[in-house]
C-alpha positions, -999 to 999 in steps of 0.1 A, spaced: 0 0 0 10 33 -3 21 55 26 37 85 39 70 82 60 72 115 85 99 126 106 103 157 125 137 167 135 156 134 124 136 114 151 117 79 145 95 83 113 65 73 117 46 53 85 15 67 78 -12 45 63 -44 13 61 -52 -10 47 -89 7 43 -78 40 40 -99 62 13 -75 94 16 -48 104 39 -31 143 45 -2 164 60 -11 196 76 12 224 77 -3 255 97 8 287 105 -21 307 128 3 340 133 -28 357 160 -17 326 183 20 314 170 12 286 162 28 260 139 17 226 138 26 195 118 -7 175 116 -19 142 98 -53 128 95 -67 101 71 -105 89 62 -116 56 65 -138 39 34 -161 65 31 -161 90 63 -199 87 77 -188 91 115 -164 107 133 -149 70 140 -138 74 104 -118 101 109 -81 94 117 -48 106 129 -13 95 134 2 124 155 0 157 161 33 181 162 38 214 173 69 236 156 92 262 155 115 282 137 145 257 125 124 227 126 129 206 96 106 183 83 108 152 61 82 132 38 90 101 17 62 85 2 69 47 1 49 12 -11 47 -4 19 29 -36 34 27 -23 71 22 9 89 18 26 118 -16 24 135 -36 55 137 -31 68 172 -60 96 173 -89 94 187 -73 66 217 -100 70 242 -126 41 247 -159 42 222 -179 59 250 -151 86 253 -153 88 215 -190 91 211 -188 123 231 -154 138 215 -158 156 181 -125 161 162 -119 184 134 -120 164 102 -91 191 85 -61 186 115 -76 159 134 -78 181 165 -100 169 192 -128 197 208 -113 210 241 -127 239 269 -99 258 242 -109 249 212 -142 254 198 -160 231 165 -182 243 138 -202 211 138 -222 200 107 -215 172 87 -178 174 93 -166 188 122 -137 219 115 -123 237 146 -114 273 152 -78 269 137 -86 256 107 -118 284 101 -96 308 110 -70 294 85 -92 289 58 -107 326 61 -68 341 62 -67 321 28 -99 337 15 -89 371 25 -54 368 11 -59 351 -20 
């Protein structure tokens, strides 16, 4: 299968992909109101109908200096998604954005509909709009 190999930093790279996987993305943000950088993945399952479709292999916040490095490579095993982790009852009451794969917190509000997107990503999309 195909995957993405990700390493931050030279550390451990971790392989992202499944074996019933119907897309899989990289997120690079930049939100300069709160500094913050973050390296994100998330990936769909067949077709996404619930949020327990939505998945993620890690999360990374950056800074200036940090390097980043993708290879995409055929291979037969990866990495197992490692967000959402909480039990099915913790997961029926956890909505995570379906852009960076963030989970709803006290500090980070949702626009729920159909897909869930959270503040950073609205606010990320709209600098986009305005910008061009």
């Amino acid at each position: 299968m195909l995957c993405f190999e990700v390493s931050v930093n030279d550390k451990q790279p971790i392989t992202m992909g499944h074996k019933e996987l119907a897309h899989m993305s990289l997120s690079l943000s930049y939100t300069p109101e709160v500094s913050s950088l973050n390296l994100s993945s998330f990936g769909g399952l067949r077709k996404v109908t619930s949020r327990d479709d939505v998945v993620s292999w890690f999360e990374s916040e950056l800074s200036a200096g940090d390097q980043i490095s993708i290879k995409i490579v055929e291979s037969l095993k990866a990495d197992n998604p490692v967000t959402p982790n909480s039990t099915k009852a913790e997961k029926q009451r956890t909505l995570y954005c379906a852009f960076c794969g963030s989970p709803k917190t006290d500090d980070c509000r949702m626009v729920v509909s159909v897909l869930c997107i959270c503040e950073k990503c609205v606010a990320l999309c709209q600098s986009v709009l305005n910008n061009g």
